[in-house]
The first five atom37 places (N, CA, C, CB, O) and aatype in JSON, in Angstrom:
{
  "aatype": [20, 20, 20, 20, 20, 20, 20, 20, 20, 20, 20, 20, 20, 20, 20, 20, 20, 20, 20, 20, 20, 20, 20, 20, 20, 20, 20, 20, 20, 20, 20, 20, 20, 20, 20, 20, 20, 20, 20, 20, 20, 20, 20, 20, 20, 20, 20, 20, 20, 20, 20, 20, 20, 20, 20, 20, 20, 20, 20, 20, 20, 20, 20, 20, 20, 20, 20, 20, 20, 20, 20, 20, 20, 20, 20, 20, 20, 20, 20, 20, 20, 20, 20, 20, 20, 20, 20, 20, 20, 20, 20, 20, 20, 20, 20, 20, 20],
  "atom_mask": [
    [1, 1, 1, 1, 1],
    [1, 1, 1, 1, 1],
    [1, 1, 1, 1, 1],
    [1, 1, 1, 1, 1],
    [1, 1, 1, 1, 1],
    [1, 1, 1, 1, 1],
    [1, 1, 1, 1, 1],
    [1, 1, 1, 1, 1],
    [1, 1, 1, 1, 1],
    [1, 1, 1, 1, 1],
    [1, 1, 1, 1, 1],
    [1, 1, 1, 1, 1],
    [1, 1, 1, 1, 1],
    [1, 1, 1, 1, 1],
    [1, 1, 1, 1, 1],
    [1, 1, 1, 1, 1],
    [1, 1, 1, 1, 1],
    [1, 1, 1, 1, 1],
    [1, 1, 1, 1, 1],
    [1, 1, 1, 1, 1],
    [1, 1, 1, 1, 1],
    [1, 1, 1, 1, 1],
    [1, 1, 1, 1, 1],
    [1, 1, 1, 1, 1],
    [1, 1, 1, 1, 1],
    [1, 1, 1, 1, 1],
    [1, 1, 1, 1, 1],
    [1, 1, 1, 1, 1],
    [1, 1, 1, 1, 1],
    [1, 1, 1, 1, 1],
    [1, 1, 1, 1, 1],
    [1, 1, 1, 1, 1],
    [1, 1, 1, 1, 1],
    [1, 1, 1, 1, 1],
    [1, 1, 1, 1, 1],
    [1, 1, 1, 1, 1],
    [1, 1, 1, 1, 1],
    [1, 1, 1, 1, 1],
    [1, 1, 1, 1, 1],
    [1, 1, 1, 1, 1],
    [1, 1, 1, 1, 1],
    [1, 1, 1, 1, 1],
    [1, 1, 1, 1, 1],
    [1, 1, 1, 1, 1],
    [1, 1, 1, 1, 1],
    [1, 1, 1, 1, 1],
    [1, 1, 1, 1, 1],
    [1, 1, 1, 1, 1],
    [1, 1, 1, 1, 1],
    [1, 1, 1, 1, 1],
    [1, 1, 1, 1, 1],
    [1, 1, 1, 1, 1],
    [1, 1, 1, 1, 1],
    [1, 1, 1, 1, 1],
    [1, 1, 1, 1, 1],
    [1, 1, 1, 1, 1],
    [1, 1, 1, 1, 1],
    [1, 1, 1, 1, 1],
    [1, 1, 1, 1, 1],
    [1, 1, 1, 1, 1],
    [1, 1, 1, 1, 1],
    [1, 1, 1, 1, 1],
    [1, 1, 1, 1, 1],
    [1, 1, 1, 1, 1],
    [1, 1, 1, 1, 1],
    [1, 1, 1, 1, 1],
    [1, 1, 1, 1, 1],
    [1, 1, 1, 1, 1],
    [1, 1, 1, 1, 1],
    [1, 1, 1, 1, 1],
    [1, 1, 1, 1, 1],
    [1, 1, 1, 1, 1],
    [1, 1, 1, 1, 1],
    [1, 1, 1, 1, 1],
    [1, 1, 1, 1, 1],
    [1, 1, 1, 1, 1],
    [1, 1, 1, 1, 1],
    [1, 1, 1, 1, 1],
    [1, 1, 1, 1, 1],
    [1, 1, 1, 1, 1],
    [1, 1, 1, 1, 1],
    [1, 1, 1, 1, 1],
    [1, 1, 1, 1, 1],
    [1, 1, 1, 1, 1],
    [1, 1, 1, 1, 1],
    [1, 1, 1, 1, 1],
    [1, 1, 1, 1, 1],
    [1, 1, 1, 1, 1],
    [1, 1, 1, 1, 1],
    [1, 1, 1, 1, 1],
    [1, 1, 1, 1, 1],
    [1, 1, 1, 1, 1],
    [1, 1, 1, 1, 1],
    [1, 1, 1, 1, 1],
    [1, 1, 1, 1, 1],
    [1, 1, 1, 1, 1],
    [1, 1, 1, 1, 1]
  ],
  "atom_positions": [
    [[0.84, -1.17, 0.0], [0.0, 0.0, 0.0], [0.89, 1.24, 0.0], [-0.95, -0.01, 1.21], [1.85, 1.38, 0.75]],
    [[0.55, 1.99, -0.74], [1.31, 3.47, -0.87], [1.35, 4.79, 0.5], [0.43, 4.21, -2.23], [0.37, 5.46, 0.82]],
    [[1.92, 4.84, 0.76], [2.3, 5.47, 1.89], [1.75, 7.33, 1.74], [4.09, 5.16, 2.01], [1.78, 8.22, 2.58]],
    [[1.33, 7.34, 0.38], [0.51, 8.65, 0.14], [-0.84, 8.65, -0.23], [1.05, 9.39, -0.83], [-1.33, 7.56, -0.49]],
    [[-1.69, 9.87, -0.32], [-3.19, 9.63, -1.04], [-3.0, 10.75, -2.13], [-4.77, 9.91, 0.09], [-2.47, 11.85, -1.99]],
    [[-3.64, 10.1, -3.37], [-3.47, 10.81, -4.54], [-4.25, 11.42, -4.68], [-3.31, 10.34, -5.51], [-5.27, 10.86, -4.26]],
    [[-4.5, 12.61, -5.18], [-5.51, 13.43, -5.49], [-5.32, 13.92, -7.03], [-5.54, 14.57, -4.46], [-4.29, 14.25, -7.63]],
    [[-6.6, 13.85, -7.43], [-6.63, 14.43, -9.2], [-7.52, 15.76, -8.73], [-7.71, 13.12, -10.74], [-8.64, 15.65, -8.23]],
    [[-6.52, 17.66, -9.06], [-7.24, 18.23, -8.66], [-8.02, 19.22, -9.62], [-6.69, 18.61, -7.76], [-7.22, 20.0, -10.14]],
    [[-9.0, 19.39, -9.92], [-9.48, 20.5, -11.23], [-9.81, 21.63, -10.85], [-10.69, 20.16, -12.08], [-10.82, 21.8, -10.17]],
    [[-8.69, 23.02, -11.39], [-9.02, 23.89, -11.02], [-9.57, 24.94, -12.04], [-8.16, 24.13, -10.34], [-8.96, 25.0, -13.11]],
    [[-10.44, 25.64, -11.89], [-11.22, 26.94, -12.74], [-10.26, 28.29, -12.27], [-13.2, 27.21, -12.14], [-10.13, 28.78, -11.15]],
    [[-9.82, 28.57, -13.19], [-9.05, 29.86, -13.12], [-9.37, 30.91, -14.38], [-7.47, 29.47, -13.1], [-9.74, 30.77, -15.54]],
    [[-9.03, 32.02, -13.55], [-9.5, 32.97, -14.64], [-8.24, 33.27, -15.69], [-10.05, 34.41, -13.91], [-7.08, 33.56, -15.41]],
    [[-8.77, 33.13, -16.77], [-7.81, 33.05, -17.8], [-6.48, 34.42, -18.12], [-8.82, 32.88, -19.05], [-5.57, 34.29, -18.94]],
    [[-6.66, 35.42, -17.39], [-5.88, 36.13, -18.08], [-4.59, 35.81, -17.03], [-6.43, 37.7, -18.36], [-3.46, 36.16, -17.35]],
    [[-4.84, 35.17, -15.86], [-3.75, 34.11, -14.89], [-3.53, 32.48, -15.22], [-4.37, 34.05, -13.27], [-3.06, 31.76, -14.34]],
    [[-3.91, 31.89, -16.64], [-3.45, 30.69, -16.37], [-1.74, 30.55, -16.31], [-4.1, 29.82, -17.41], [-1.3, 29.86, -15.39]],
    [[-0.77, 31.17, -17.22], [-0.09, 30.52, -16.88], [0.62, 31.17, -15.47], [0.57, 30.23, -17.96], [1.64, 30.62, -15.06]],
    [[0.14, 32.17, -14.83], [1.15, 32.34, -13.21], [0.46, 31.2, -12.38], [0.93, 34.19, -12.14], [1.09, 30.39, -11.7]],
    [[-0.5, 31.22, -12.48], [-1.5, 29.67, -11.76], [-0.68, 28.55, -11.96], [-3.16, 29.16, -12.63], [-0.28, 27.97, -10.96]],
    [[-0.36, 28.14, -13.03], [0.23, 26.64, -13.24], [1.48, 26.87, -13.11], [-0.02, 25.86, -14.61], [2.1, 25.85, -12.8]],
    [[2.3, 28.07, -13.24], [3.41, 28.41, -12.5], [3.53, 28.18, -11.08], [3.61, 29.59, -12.68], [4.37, 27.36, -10.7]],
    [[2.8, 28.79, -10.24], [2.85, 28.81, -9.16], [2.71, 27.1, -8.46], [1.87, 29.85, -8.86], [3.38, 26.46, -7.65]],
    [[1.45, 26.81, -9.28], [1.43, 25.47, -8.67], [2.16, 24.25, -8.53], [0.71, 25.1, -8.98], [2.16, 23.45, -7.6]],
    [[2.99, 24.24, -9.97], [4.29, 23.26, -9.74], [5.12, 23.48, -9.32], [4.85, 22.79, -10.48], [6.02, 22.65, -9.44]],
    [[5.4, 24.69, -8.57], [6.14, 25.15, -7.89], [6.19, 24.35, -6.52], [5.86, 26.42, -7.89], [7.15, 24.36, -5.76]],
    [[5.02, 23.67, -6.32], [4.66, 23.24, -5.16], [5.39, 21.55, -4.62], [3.05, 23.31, -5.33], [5.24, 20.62, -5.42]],
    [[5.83, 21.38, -3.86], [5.76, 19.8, -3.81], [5.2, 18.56, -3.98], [5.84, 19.6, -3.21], [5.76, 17.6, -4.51]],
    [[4.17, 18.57, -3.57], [3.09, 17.85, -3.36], [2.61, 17.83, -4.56], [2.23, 18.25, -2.41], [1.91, 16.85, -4.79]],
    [[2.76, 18.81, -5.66], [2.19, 18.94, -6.95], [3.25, 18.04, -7.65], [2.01, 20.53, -7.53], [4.41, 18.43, -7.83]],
    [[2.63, 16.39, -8.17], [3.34, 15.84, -9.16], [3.64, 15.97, -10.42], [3.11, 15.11, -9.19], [4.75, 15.8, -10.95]],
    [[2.45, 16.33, -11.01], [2.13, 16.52, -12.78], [0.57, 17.98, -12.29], [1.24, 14.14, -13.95], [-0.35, 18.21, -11.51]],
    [[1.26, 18.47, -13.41], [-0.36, 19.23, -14.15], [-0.31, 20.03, -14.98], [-1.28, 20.03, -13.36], [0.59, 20.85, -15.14]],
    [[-1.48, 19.87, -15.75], [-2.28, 20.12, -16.93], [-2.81, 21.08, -17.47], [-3.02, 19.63, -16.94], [-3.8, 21.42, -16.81]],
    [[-2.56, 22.04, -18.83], [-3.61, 22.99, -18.88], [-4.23, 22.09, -20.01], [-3.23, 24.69, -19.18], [-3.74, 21.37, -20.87]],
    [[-5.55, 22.43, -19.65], [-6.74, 21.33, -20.24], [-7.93, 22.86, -21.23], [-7.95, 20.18, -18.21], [-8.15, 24.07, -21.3]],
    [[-8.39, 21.13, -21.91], [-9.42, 22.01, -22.46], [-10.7, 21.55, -21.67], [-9.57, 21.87, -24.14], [-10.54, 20.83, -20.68]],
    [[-12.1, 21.97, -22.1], [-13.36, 21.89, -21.13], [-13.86, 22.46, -20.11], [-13.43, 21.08, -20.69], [-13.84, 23.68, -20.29]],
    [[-14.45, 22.08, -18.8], [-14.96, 22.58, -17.78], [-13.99, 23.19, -16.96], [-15.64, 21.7, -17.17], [-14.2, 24.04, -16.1]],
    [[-12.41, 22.46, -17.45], [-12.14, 23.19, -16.65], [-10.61, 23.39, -16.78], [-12.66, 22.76, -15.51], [-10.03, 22.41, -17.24]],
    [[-9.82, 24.51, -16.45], [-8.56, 24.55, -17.01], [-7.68, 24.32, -16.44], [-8.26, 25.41, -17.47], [-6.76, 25.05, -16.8]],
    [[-7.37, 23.61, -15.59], [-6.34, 23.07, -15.0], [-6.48, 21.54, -14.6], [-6.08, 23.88, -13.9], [-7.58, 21.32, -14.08]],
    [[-5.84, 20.64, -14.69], [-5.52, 19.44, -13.54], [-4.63, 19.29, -13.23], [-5.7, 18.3, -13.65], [-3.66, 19.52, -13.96]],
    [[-4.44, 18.61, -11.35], [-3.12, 18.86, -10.95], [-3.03, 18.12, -10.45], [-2.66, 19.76, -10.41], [-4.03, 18.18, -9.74]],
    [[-2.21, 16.78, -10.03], [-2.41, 15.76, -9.32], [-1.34, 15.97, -8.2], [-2.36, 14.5, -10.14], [-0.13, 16.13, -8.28]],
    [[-2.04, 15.92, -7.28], [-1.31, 15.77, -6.06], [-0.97, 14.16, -4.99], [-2.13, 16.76, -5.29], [-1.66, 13.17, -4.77]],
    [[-0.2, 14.39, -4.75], [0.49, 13.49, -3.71], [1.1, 13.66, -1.99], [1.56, 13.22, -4.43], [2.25, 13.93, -1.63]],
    [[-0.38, 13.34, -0.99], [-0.13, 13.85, 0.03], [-0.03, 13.09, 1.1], [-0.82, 14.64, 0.16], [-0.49, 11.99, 0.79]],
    [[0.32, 13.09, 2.15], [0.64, 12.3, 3.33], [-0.83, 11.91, 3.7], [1.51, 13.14, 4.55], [-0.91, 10.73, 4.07]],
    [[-1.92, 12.53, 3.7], [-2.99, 12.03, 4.55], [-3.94, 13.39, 4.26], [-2.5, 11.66, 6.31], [-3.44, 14.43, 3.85]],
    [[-5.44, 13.22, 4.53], [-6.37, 13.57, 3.67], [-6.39, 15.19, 4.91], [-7.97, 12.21, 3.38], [-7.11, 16.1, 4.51]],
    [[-5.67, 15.41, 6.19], [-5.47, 16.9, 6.58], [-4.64, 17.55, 6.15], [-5.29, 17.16, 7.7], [-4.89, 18.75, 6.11]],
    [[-3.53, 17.17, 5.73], [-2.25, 17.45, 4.88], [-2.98, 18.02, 3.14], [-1.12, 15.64, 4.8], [-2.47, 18.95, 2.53]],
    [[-4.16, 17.28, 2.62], [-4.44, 17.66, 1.29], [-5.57, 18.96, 1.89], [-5.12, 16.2, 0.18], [-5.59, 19.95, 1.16]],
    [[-6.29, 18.99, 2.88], [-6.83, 19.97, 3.71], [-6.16, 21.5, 3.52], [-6.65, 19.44, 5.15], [-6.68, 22.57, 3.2]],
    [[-5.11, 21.23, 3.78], [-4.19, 22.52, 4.5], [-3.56, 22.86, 3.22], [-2.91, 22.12, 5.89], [-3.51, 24.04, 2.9]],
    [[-2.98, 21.77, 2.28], [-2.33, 22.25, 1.29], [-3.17, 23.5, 0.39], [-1.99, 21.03, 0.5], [-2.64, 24.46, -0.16]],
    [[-4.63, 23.14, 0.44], [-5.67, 23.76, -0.29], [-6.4, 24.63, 0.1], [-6.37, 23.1, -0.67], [-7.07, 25.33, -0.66]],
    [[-6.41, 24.75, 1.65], [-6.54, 25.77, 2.03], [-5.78, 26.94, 2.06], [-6.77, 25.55, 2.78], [-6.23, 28.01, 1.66]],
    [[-4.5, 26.78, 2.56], [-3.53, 27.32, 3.21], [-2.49, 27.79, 2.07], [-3.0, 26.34, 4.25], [-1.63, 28.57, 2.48]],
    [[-2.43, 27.4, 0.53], [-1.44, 27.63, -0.68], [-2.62, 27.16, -1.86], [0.25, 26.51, -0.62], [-2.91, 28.26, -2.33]],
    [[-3.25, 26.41, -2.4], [-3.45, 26.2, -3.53], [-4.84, 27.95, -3.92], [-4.0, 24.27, -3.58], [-4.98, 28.89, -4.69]],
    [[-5.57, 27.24, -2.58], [-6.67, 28.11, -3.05], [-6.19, 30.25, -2.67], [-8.33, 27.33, -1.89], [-6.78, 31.32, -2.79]],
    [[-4.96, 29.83, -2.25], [-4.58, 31.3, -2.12], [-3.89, 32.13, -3.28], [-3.69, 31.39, -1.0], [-3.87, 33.36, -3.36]],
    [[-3.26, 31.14, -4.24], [-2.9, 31.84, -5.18], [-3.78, 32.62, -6.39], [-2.14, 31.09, -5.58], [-4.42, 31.95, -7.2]],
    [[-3.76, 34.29, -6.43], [-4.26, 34.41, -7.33], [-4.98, 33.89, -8.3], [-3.81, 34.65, -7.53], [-4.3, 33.18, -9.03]],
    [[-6.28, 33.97, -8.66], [-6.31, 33.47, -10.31], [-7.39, 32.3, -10.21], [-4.6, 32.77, -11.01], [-8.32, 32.17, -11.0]],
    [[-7.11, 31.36, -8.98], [-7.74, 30.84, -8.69], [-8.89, 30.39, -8.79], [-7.59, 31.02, -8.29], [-9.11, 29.57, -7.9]],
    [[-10.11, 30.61, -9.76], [-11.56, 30.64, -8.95], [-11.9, 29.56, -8.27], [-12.73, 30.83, -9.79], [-12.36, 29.95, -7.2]],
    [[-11.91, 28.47, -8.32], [-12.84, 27.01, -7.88], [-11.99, 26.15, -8.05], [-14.18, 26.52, -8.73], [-10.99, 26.28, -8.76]],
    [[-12.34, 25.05, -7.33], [-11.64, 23.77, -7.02], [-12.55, 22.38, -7.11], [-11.06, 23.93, -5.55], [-13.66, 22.4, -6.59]],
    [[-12.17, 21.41, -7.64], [-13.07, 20.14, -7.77], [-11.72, 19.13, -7.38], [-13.95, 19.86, -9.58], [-10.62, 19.18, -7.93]],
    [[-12.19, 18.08, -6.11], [-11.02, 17.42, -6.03], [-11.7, 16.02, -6.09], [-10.07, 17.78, -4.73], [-12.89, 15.89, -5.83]],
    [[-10.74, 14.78, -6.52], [-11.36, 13.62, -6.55], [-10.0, 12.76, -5.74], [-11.89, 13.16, -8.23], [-8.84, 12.86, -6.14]],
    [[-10.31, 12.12, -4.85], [-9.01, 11.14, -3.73], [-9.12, 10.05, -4.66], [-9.45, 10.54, -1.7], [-10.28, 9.82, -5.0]],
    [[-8.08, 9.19, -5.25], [-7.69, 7.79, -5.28], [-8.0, 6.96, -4.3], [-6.48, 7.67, -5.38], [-7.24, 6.51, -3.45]],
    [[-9.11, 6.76, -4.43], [-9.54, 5.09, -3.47], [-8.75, 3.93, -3.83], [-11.22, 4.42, -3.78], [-8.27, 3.27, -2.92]],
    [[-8.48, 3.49, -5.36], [-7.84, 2.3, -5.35], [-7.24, 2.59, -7.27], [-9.14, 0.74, -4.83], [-7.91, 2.85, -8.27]],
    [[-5.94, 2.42, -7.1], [-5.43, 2.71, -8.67], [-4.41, 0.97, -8.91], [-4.07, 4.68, -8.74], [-3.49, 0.36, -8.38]],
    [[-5.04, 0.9, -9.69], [-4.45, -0.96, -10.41], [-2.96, 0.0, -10.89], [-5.84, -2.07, -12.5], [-1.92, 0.01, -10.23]],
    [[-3.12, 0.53, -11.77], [-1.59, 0.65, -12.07], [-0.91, 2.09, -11.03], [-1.42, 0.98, -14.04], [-0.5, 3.15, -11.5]],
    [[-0.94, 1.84, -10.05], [-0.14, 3.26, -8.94], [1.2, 3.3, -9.43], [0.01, 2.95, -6.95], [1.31, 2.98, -10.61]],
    [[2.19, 3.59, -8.88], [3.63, 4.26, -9.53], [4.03, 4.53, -7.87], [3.48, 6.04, -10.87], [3.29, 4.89, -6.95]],
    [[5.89, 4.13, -7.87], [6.4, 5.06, -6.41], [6.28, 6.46, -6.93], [8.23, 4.79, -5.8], [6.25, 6.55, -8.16]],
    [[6.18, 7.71, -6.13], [6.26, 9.19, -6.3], [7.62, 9.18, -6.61], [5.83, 10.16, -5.04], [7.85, 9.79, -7.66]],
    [[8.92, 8.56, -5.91], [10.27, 9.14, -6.48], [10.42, 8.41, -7.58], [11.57, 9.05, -5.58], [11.57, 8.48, -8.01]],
    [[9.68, 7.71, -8.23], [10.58, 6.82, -9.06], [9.99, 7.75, -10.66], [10.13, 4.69, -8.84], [10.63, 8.1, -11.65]],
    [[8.49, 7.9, -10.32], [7.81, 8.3, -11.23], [7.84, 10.21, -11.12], [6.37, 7.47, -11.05], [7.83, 10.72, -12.24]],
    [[7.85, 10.87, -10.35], [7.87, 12.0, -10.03], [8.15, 13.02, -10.97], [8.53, 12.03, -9.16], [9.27, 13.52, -10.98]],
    [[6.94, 13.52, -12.07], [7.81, 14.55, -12.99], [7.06, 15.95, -13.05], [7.99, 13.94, -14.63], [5.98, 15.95, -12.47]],
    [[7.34, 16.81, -13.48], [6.71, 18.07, -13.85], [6.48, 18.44, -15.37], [7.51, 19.1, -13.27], [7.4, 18.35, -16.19]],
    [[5.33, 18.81, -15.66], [5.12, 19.45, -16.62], [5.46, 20.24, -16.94], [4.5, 19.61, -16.77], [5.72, 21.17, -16.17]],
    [[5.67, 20.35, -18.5], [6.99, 21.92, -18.67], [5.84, 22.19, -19.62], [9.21, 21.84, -19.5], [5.34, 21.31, -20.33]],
    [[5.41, 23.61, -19.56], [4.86, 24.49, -20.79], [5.16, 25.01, -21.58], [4.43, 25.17, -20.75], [5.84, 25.96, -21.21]],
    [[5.07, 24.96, -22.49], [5.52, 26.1, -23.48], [4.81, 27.81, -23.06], [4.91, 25.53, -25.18], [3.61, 28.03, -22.87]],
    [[5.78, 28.72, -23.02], [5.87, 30.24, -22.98], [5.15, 30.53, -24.08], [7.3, 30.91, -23.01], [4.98, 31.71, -24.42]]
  ]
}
């Protein structure tokens, strides 16, 4: 069993901040991979956290504070057939400027 809980997170941001938003956010640790998406919604960010107060605080306390921000939709990994270690797999998304 994985010693973290994964989170897939979708965030609504206002567009004339996506990229300081997805800047800011991989900036983060806990932030493994993320996405600027098309659809409902323009961001996904998958996180990797010690325990479901730790994904609490991260989102209180830094995700939902950065600028740009509007809304948040989060979904926890109950059970993933193909999971990955975080160091082994651990990458960041690079954007194009």
């Amino acid at each position: 069993m994985s010693k973290y809980i994964t989170v897939f997170l979708n965030l609504s941001v206002e567009s004339k901040e996506l990229a300081k938003v997805t800047d800011d956010l991989v900036k983060l640790p806990e932030v493994v991979d993320a996405y600027e998406v098309t659809g409902e919604y323009d961001v996904i960010a998958i996180l990797q956290v010690e325990d479901i107060q730790s994904f609490r605080e991260l989102l209180k306390d830094k995700i939902l504070k950065i600028e740009g921000v509007r809304s948040t939709v989060s979904s926890v990994v109950l059970y993933g057939p193909r999971t990955h270690n975080k160091d082994q797999t651990r990458s960041r998304a690079r954007f194009l400027e």
